[in-house]
N, C-alpha and C positions, 0 to 999 in steps of 0.2 A: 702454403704462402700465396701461390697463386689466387685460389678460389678464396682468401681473403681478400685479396686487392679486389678480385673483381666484385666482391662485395659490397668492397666501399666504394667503388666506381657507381654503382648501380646506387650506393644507396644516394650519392650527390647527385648521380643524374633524377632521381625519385624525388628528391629536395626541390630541385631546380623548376621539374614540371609543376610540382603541387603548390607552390609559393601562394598565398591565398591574396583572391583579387577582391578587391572591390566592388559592391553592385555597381559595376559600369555600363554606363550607359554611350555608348560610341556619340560623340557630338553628329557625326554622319552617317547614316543608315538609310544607305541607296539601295531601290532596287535596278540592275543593267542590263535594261534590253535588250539582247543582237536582234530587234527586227529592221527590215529591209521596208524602205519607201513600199517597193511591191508589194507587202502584205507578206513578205517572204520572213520564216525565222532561221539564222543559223545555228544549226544544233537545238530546233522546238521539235518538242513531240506531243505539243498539245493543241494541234492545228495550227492554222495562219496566225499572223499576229492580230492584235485587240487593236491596233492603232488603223485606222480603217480611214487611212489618208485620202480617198478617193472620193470619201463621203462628207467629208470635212470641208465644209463652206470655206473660201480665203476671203469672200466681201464676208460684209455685214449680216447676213443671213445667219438663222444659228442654225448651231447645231441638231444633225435631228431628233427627236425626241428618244427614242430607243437607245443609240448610240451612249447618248447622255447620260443615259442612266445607267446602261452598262458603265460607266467609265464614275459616276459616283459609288456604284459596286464595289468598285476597284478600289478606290478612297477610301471609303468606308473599310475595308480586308484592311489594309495597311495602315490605318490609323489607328487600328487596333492593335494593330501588330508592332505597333513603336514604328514605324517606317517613315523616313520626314524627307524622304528625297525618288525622283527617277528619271532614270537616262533614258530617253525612249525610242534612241534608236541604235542600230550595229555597230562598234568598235570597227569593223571593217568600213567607214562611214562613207556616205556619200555625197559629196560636192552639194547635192538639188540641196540637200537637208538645210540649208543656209539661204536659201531662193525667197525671196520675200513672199512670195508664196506660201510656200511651206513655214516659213514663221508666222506667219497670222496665221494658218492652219494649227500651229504649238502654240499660239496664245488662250487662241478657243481650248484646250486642250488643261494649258494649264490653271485658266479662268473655274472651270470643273474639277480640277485637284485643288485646287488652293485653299477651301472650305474644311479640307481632311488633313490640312499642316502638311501637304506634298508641295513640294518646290521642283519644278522640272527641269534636266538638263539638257543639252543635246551632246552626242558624240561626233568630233568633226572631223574633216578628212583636210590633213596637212597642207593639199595643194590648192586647198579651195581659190586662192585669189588668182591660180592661175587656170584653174579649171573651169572655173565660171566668166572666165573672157575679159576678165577685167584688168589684167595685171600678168606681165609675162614669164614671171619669175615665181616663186614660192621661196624666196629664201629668207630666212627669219631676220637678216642682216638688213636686207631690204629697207631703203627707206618706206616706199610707195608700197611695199608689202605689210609694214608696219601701219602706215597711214589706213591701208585697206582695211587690216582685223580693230582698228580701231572706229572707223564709221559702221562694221559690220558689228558691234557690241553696240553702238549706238542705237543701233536700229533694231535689237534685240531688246533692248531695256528700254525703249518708246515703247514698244508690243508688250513686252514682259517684267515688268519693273522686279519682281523679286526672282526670275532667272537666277540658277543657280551658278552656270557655268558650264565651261568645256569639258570632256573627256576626252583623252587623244590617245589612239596607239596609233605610232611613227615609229619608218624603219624596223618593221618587224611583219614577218611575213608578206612581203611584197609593200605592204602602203608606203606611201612617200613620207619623210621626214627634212628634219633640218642638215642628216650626215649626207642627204642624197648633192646638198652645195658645201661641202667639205666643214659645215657647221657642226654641235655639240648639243645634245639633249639640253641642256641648261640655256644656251642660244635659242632653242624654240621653243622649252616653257617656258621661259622668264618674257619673249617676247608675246606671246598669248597672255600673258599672266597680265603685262602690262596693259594691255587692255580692255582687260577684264576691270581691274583691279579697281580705278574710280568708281565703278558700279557696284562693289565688294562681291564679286563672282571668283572664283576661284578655276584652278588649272587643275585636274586630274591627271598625269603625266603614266601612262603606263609603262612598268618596268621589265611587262613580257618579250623579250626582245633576245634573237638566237639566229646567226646568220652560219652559213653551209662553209667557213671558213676551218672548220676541224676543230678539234679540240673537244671537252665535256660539253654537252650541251647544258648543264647544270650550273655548269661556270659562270656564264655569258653574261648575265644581269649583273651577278657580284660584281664582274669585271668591268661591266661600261657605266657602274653609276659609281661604285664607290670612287673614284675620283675628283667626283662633285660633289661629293658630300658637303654640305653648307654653302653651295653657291645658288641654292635653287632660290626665287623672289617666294617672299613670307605666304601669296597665296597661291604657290605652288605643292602638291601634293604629291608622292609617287606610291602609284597603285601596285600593290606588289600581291600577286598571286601565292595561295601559300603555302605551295611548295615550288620549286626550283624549276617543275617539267613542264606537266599541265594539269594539273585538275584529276591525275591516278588516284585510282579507290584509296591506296596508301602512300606516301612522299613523305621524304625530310623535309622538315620546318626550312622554308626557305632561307638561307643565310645572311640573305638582306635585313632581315630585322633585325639580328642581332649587330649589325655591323656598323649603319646608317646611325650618325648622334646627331645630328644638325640639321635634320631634311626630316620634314611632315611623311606620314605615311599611312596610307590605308590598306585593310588585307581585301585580298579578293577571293572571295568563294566561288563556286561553280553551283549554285540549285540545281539548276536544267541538267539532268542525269547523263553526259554526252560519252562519260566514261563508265558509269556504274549501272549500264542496261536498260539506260531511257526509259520512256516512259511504262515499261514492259514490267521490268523487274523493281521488286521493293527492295529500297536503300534508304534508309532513313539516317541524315547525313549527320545530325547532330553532336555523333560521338565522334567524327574526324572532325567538325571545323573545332570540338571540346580540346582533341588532342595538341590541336594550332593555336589556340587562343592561350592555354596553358603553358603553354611556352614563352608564346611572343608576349602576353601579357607581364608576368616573371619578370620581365626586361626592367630596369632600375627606371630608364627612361622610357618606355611604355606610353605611361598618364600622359605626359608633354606629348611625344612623337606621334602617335598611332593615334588620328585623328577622329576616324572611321573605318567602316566597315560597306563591302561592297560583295551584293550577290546578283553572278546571270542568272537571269529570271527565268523560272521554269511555267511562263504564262503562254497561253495562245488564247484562240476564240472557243475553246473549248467549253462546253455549256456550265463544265466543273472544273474551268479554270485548268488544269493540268493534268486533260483524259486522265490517268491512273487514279481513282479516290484518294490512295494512301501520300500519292506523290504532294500533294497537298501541304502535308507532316513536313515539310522542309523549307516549302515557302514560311511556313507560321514558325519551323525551327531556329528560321536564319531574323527572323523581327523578333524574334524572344532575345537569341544570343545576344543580337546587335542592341537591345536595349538590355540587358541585364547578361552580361557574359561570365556570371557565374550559375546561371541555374543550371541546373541538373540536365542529362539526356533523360533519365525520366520524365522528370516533371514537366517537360516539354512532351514527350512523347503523352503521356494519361492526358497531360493537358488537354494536345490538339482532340485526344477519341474524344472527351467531354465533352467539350466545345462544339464539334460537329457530328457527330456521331446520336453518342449516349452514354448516360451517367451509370447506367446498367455493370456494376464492377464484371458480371460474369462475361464480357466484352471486352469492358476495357482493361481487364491484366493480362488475359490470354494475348491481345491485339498489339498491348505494348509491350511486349518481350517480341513479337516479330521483330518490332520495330526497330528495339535495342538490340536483338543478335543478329539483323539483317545486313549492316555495312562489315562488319565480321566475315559474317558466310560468303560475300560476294569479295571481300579479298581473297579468303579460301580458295573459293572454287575460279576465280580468275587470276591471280598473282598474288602469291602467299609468298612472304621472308623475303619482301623487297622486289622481289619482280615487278617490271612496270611497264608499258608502253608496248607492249605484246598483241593490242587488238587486228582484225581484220583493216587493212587500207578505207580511208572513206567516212565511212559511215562509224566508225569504233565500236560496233556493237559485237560482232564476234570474235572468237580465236584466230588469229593465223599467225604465230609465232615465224613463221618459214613466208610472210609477207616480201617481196623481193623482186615488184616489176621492172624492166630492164630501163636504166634512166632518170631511178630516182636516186635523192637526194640519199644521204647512206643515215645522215640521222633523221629521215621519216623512216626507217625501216625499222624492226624489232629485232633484229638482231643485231644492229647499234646497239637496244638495252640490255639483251638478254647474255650476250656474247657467248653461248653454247659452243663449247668444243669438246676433245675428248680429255682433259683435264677436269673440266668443272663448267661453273655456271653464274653468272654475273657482272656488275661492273665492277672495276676494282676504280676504286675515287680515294685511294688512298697515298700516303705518300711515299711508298716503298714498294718493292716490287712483287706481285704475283701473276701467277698464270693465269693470261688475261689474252686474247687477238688483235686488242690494241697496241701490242707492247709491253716492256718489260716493266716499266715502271705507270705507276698508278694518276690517277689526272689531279693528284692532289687539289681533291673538294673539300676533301676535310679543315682545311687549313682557314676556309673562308669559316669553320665554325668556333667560337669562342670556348676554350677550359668550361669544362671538364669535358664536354662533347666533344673536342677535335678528338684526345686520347680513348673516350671510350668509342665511340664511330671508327678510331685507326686499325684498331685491331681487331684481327677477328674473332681474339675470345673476348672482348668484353661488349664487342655491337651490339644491339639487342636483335632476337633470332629476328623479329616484324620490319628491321632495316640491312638482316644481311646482305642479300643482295643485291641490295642498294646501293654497297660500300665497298663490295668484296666479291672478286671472283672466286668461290668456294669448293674447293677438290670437292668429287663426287663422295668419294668415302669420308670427306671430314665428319670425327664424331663430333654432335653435340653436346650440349650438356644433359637432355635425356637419355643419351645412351643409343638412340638414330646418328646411322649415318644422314650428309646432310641430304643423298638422294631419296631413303628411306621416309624423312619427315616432309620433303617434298610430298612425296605419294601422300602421305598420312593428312596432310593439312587440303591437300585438293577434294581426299575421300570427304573427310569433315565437311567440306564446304557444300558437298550434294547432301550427303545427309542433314543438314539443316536447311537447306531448300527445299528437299522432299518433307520435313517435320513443317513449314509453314504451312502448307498443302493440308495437313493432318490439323492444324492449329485453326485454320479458316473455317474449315469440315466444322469444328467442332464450336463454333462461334456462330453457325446460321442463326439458331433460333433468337438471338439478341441483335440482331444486324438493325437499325436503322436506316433510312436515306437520309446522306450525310447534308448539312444546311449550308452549304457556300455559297448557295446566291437562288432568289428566287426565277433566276434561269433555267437553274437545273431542277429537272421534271424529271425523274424515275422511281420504281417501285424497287421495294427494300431486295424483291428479288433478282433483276434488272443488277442492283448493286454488288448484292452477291455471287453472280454467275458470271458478270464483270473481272472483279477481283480474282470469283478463283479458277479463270480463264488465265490470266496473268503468273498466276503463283504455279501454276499448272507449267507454263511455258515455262519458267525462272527457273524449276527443277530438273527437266527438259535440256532447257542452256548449260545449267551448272553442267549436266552429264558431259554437253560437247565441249565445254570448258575444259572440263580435267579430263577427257580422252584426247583430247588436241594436244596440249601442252603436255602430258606424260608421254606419249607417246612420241610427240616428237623429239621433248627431251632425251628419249630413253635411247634415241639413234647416237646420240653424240655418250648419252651414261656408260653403254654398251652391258648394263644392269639390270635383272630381272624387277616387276614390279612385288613390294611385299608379299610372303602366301597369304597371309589374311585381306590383303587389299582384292576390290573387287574385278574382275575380269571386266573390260572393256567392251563398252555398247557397239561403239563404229571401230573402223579400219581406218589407219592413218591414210592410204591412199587416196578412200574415199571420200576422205574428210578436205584433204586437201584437193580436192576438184571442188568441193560444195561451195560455192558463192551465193550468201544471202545477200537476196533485194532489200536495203531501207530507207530506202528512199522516199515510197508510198505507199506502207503499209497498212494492213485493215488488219479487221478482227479475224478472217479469213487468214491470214496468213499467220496468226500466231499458232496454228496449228503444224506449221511446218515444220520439220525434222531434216536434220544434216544428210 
């Protein structure tokens, strides 16, 4: 009787995801840039950024010739790719970006995109009227503050008549907002919105938002929008990332979208690898945003609500656009989805080898099965069955489950996610009680999900194993449904995840004689072997990583499992000790340093 229910549990959640969509075309398909005025990107790992503000005339002068043509480059990529929007600078934004300065610098700017059906936005910083000296207040209540964003839209649209609009994250992670004057999200987009609005520019409202106040950090967003639901002004938008944390290899579909009926909304991807191994490791993201779109798509209200689609850009100055060749596959992944979100992680994957590569099948099948088992292996071998948020401080590129400088915040650390003890392993987000360090009873997450998903997410025999510990703190010996305990399928899924990092290595090997130099811009100058000694330098490290992945995380697990690892599973390369002194630099990495070892 059981293993029928959870039959038909799985079969409605199998319904639920697969609901068949429409060739949709997102009305908005932004690319969002986190560069920095400075040339600086946060979380680029394909050099400085493309926006080379220094070089940018603000009189009359143009542009220099070189610069320009990089930048119809750029046009050109994305006009091909369905792309009809870009944010072009940090969500973390800065005051100057508003400097009449710096907008005649973004007129030139969007003057050069406008040709390619790109509309420019900027991302702005909440406090700008009191930042820039003008105004002593930033509160959205403000008359004179009010007064202020509306001559500064003025003077946006004398420059830029088809400006798109603002971007805003407010109250989230230190930037200032409207809560900072005891005001309401809906108080400062609807105030932004209103002056935009004459000019038909819209408000981007971001819904990333999660303060050191306790509680799920998963919660947060459900918690501080759903009560505004339908009050936001008609061109306001809320940008909703799409899962609940940040941008993990794997996440539950945030529960905002199923929740929100009255309020525009856009999803937001992450391109730029800042979780799934930068520009190092190949991850071809396609089958996770597949997973997200499948979902939130299904939604009755979908077509109305979900306005657009938004991805951070995985661009710098890099002469191929996004150092990595392969990382490339995700820029062109996420303009495929966002104009047609139903085509295939295939068809996208053969597509991009054709397109730039070569038409040579004995290339591109071998190339695209990386591709397609590559966001797989790298849950594998970094957080398999829900694990999430486990990386090194910083930089997120390595393991350090056992992360815990004296000082910090408790949910930046990964054992907020992981909550290892000697019962089990997980978070329990459920709404009844298991053995959990948080407490006896669960942060009831589930609750924020709609039938049939709250019930099969609640329990732990019917979660699916890819969100267990996600949902659930999970006794060491729980059996599965294959017949592993769940620390046994732990081991088993990590081992997985290197052997299929070491198998890309062997798949590359065997693809030289077909290699091409890939055609993304007549920038880039290298020889076909240049390419490949590139790439399989990278897959080379990837297999490398995967190892210190799953010796970190087993081995640290195993102090709290107090359980031998499988006899078939492999014996361990490093020593937990030694592992936990190892501090990788990535900050300013070269080629030189991808040869270093834990």
């Amino acid at each position: 009787m059981k293993k029928f229910f959870l039959l038909s549990l799985f079969s409605l959640l199998s319904s639920l995801f697969t609901i068949s969509v429409s060739a949709q075309s997102f009305e908005l398909r932004l690319l969002n840039h986190w560069d920095n005025p400075n040339g600086t990107v946060e979380r680029g790992f394909a050099g400085r950024s493309i926006w080379k503000w220094e070089e940018i005339p603000a009189d009359k002068k143009a542009m220099p010739k070189a610069l320009r043509e990089r930048y119809e480059e750029y046009g050109r990529v994305n006009q091909e790719l369905g792309i009809n929007g870009t944010v072009l600078n940090n969500v973390n934004a800065k005051p100057e970006m508003l400097t009449t300065s710096m907008l005649r610098k973004t007129a030139k700017i969007a003057d050069v995109l406008r040709p390619y059906g790109l509309r420019v936005y900027l991302s702005v910083n909440f406090a700008s009227p009191k930042a820039l000296g003008d105004v002593a207040t930033a509160d959205p209540l403000d008359e004179k503050v009010q007064q202020w964003w509306k001559k500064k839209a003025d003077e946006i649209y004398k420059l830029i008549p088809d400006f798109g609009g603002f971007l805003v994250k407010a109250n989230s992670e230190g930037e200032p907002g409207p809560m900072d004057y005891g005001r309401t999200h809906v108080d400062g987009a609807n105030m932004l919105a209103a002056a935009l609005q004459p000019h038909g520019g819209i408000v981007m409202w971001r819904a990333f938002v999660y303060s050191a106040k306790g509680g799920d950090r998963a919660n947060q967003a459900y918690e501080e929008f759903m009560p505004y639901d339908g009050q936001f002004a008609d061109n306001v938008i809320i940008q909703i990332k799409n899962g609940p944390i940040d941008f993990q290899p794997r996440e539950a579909v945030s529960p905002l979208f199923f929740s929100l009926k009255k309020t525009k909304m856009m999803i937001e991807f992450q391109i730029t690898q800042e979780y799934t191994g930068e520009s190092i490791h190949t991850c071809f993201l396609a089958p996770m945003w597949k997973e997200c779109l499948n979902q939130v798509m299904a939604q009755p209200s979908a077509k109305e609500l979900i306005v657009g689609v938004a991805g951070v850009a995985n661009i710098g100055d890099s002469p191929n656009w996004t150092s990595s060749d392969l990382a490339m596959s995700n820029w062109y992944a996420f303009g495929k989805l966002a104009s047609n979100a139903t085509m295939s992680s295939r068809e996208i994957a053969e597509g991009f080898l054709r397109q730039y590569f070569t038409e040579d099948e004995r290339f591109v099948k071998p190339v695209a099965q990386i591709l397609l088992k590559s966001r797989e292996a790298v849950v594998d071998y970094m957080m398999p069955m829900g694990l999430h948020h486990i990386f090194a401080g910083g930089h997120h590129y390595g393991p350090e489950p056992w992360y815990a400088p004296r000082g910090s915040r408790e949910d930046w650390l990964p054992r907020y996610y992981h909550r290892a003890d000697s019962l089990g392993l997980g978070f329990n987000r459920t709404d009844h009680a298991e053995p959990c360090l948080a407490g006896d009873m669960g942060s009831n997450n589930v609750a924020q999900y709609p039938e049939p998903l709250r019930t099969i997410y609640n329990q732990l025999e019917t979660c699916p194993t890819n969100l267990l510990l996600w949902f659930h703190h999970v006794p060491w010996d729980y059996e599965m449904d294959n017949g592993l305990t769940m620390w046994e399928n732990l081991c088993y899924s990590y081992d997985r995840g290197v052997r299929q990092a070491e198998e890309f290595v062997k798949i590359w090997k065997s693809v030289s004689p077909y290699i091409q130099t890939p055609q993304y811009s007549k920038h880039f100058q290298a020889t076909m072997a240049e390419v490949y000694g590139r790439q399989l330098a990278r897959f080379e490290r990837q297999a490398r990583d995967a190892q210190w992945w799953r010796d970190a995380c087993l081995l640290y697990f195993q102090t709290f499992s107090r359980r031998p690892l499988p006899a078939d599973s492999p014996l361990p390369q490093f020593k937990l000790d030694e592992l936990m002194k190892y501090h990788l630099r990535m900050d300013n990495y070269t080629a030189a340093d991808m040869q270093q070892l834990p």
